[in-house]
N, C-alpha and C positions, 0 to 999 in steps of 0.2 A: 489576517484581518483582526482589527481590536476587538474586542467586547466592546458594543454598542449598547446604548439605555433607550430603556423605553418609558413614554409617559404616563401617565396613573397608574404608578403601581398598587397592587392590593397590600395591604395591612400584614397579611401573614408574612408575604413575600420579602417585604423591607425588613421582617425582624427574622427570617432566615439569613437574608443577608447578613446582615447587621453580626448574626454570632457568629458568619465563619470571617466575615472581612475585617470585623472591627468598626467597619463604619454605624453610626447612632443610625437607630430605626427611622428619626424624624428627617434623614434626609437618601438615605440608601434604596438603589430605585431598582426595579429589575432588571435584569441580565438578558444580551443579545447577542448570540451566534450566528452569524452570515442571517438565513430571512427564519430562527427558532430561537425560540424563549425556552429560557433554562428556568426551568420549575420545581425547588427542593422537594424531597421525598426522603424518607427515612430508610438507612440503606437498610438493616438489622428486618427492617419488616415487607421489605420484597418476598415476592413469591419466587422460593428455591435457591435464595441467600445461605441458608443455615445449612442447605444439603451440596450444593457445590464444592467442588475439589478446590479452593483456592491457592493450594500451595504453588500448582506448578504457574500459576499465573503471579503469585508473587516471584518465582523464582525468572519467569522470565521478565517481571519488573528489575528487580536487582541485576539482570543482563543487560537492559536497557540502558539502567545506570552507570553500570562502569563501562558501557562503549564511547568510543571517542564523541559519538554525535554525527550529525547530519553534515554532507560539506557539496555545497555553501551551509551556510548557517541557516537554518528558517529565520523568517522575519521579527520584527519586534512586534509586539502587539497581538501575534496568537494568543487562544485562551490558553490558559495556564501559566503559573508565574513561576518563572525559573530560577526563584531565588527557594520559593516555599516549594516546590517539587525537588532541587537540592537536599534540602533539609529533612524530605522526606526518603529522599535513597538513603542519606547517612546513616538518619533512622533505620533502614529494611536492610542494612548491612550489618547490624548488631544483632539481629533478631535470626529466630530458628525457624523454620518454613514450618510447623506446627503455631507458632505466634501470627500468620497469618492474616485469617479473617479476622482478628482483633486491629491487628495493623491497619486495614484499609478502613476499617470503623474508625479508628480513632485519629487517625491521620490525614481523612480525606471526608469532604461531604457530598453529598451524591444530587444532580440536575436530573430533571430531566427534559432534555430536547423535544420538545413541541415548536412540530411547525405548523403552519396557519392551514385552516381548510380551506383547498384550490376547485376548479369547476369541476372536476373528477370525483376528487374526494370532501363530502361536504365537512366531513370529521375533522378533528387531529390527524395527520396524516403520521403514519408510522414511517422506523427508517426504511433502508434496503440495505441488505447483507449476501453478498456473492462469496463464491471460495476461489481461492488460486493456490500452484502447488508449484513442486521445482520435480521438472521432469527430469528420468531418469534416460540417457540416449547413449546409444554408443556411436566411437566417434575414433579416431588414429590421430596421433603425431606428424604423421606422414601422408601425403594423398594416394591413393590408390585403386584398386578396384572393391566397388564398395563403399569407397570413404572419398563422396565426390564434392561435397557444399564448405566453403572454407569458412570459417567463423576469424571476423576481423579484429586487430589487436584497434584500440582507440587511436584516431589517426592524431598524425604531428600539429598540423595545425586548426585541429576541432577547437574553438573556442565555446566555452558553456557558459551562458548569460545568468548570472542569478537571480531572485526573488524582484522585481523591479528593474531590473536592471536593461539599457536598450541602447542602441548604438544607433548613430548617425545611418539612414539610408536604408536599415534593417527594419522589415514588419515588426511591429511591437509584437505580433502573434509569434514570431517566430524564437525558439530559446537556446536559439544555436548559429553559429558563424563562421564566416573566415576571412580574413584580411586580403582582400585583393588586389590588382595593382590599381584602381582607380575607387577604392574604400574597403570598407566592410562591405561583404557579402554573404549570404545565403547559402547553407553548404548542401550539396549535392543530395538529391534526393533518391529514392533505395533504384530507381531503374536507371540512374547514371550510376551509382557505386557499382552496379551489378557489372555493367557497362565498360566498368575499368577505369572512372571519372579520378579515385583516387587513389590509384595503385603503388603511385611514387611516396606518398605518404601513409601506408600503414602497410601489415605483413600479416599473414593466417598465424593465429596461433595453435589450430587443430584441423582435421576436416572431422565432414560428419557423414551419416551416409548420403542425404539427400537434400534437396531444396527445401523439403516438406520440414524436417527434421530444423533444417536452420530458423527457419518461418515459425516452427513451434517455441523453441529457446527465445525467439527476439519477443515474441507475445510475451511469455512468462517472466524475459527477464534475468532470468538465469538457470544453469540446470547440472546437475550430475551425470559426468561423462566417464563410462565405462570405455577405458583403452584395451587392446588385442590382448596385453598382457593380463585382463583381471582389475590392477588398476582402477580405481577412482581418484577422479579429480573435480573439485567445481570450475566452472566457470560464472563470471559474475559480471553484472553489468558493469561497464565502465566508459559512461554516455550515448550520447545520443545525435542523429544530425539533425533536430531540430523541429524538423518538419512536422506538420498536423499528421494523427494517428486515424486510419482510417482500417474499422474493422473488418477482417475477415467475413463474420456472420453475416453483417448486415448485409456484402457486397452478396452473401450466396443465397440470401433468402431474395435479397432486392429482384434477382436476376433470374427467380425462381427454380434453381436447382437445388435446393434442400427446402421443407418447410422450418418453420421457424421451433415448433414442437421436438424436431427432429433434429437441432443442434448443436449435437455433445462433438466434445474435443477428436472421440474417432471417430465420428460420423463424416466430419469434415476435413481432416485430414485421411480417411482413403479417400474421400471424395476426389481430393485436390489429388492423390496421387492417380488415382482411374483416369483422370482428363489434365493428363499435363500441360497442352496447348493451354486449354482456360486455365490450369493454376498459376502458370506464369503470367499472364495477363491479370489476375485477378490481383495475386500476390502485390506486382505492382504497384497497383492503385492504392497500394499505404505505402504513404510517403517515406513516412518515419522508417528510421535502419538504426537499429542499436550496434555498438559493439562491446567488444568484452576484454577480460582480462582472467588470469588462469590463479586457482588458488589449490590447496590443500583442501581434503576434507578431514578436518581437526575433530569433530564429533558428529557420528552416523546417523547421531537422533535428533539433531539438530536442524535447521533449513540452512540456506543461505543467508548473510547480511543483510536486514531489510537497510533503508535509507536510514536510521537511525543508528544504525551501524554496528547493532548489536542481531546475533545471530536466533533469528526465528525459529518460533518454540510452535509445532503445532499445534493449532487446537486451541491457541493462546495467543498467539500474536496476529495484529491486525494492520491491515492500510487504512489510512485516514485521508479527508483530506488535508495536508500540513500546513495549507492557508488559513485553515479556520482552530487546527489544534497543536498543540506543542506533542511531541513525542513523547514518549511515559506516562502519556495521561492512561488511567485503567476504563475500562467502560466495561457497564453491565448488559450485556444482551438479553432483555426482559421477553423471555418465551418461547416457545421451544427449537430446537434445531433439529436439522436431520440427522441423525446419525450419535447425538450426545443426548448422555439422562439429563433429568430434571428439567427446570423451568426456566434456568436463565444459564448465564455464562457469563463469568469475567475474563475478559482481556483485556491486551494491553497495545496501546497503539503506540505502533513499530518501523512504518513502512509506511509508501505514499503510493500515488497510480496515477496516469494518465486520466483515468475515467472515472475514479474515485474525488469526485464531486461533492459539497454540500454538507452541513452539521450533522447530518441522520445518513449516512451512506460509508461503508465499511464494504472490506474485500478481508477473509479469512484467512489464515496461510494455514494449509490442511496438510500438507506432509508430501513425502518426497517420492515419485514413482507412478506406476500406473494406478494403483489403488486408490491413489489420492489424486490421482488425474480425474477418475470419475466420479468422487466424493466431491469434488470443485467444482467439475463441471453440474452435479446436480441441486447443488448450494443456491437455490435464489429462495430468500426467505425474507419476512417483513417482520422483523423486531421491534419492539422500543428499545432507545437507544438512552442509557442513563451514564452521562459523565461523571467519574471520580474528578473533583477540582483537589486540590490541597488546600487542607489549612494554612492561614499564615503562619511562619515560623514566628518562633517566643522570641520577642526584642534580645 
């Protein structure tokens, strides 16, 4: 979504513009992200600026930048301009991860995301900030006993609709297809695949031990698989059939078998294992079925490839939503976290989500394994959300 303008801008606001865009004070109007106004703030004098680690979020800036990128491409018109965010990797590749915090000072100017007060909140409403992680499962080459839930390679003819993008006959809702013999069609949703709907066109590329086990990998997305022999390997998304995503939790609180207080990632997975009949049934009722594709693990501290295609730094890289922001952008998480010092945190947006909605709304990537299973699951926190934009690069 472009950056939209809004009418009567204040005085301050036009000559912040004015020195990071160029444009003259007497016509530079204020800045609009999806339904939030971006509001300059001086970054140097945040609270818990001067005390933050910035290096490993610069370093996983400069990952960001030499990854291939997003594919499809994100759209034209996100905030952030991909010529001046260029010009600032080149920048952070010259430079020594001690030169840091001076870099994002001088290289970028800081918003802050105010959204409007709704009948809930009569205030500025702050963003939301959850965590997510890459679970750590064990899993065989081979099926056997033990190792019963197949995890599917991406089938032959999943077609994946991009940004805009809609075919004759298909729900605009839907961002997934397949050519059938009277058009485009709608591809099988997870209780036909399960079913055997499209068995002619794809193959397992591992098992794992359980339903449970596969049901946790397609939520996250992707995960570290421990083989018989010791072995690590990731596994990584590699699409989707389309279908609307419909959660786990909501279906077990809806239904009144877990309270709502009461659900963390093991709460609800023994849950689903103690009552198999309802997990299968439950499980069902989300549509959406991802599959995968099988990779090395090249660095053990590392995550997986978010959608930006650079590999996720914990504690530093984030989901955005990619409709409203360009990837690389840095963002300051103004206040405190669970589990990290100080007052804020910079990261850098890396990754995108189903549910990860809205200019003030972020998903964490917390790190890989059970430890970080339950540091994600207990991540809901209410930040201000302050965008790094770039400056424009020098003629």
């Amino acid at each position: 979504m472009a950056l939209r303008r809004l009418p009567r801008p204040t005085a301050a606001f036009r000559a912040a513009v004015a020195l990071v865009s160029g444009i003259a004070p007497a016509t530079a109007e204020p800045l609009r992200v999806g339904n939030a106004v971006l509001e300059p703030v001086e970054l140097a004098a945040l609270p818990g600026w001067q005390a933050d680690e910035t290096r490993a979020a610069f370093e996983a800036f400069r990952r960001t930048c030499a990854a291939p990128g997003p594919n499809p491409p994100q759209a034209a018109g996100v905030a952030g301009s991909p010529a001046d965010l260029a010009a600032a990797c080149t920048a952070a590749a010259a430079l020594a991860p001690d030169q840091a915090k001076g870099f994002f000072r001088e290289r970028f100017s800081a918003y802050r995301v105010v959204r409007p007060a709704d009948g809930t909140e009569p205030e500025r409403r702050a963003g939301f900030l959850t965590g997510y992680f890459e679970p750590q499962l064990d899993g065989s080459l081979t099926p056997g006993p033990g190792y019963t839930a197949a995890v599917l390679a991406r089938p032959d003819d999943l077609v994946t609709l991009g940004p805009g993008e809609t075919r004759p006959g298909l729900d605009p809702a839907l961002r997934a297809g397949r050519q059938g013999e009277a058009g485009f069609e709608p591809y099988p949703d997870r209780a036909a695949i399960e079913d055997g709907a499209i068995a002619a066109r794809t193959h397992p590329l591992l098992w794992l031990r359980d339903a449970v086990d596969l049901f946790v990998l397609q939520v996250q997305g992707s995960g570290r698989v421990r083989l018989p022999d010791g072995t690590a390997i990731r596994v990584l998304y590699d699409g989707k059939n389309g279908r609307p995503y419909t959660s786990i939790g909501k279906l077990l609180v809806g239904e009144g078998h877990l309270a709502l207080n009461d659900l963390s990632l093991a709460r609800w997975t023994a849950w689903l294992r103690a009552h198999p009949d309802h997990a299968r049934r439950l499980m069902r009722m989300n549509a959406s079925y991802i599959f995968f594709r099988i990779e090395p693990v090249v660095d053990a501290a590392l995550g997986p490839p978010g959608a930006a295609g650079a590999p996720l730094s914990p504690g530093r890289s984030m989901a955005v939503d990619s409709g409203l922001w360009r990837y690389g952008l840095p963002f300051w998480l103004d206040g405190k976290l669970p589990g990290q010092p100080g007052s804020g945190h910079l990261v850098i947006a890396a990754d995108t989500g189903s549910a990860i909605l809205g200019p003030a709304r972020g998903d964490l990537y917390v790190g890989t394994g059970a430890a970080a299973g339950v540091a994600a699951g207990d991540l809901h926190t209410k930040p201000g959300f302050i965008v790094l934009l770039p400056k424009p690069a020098a003629p």
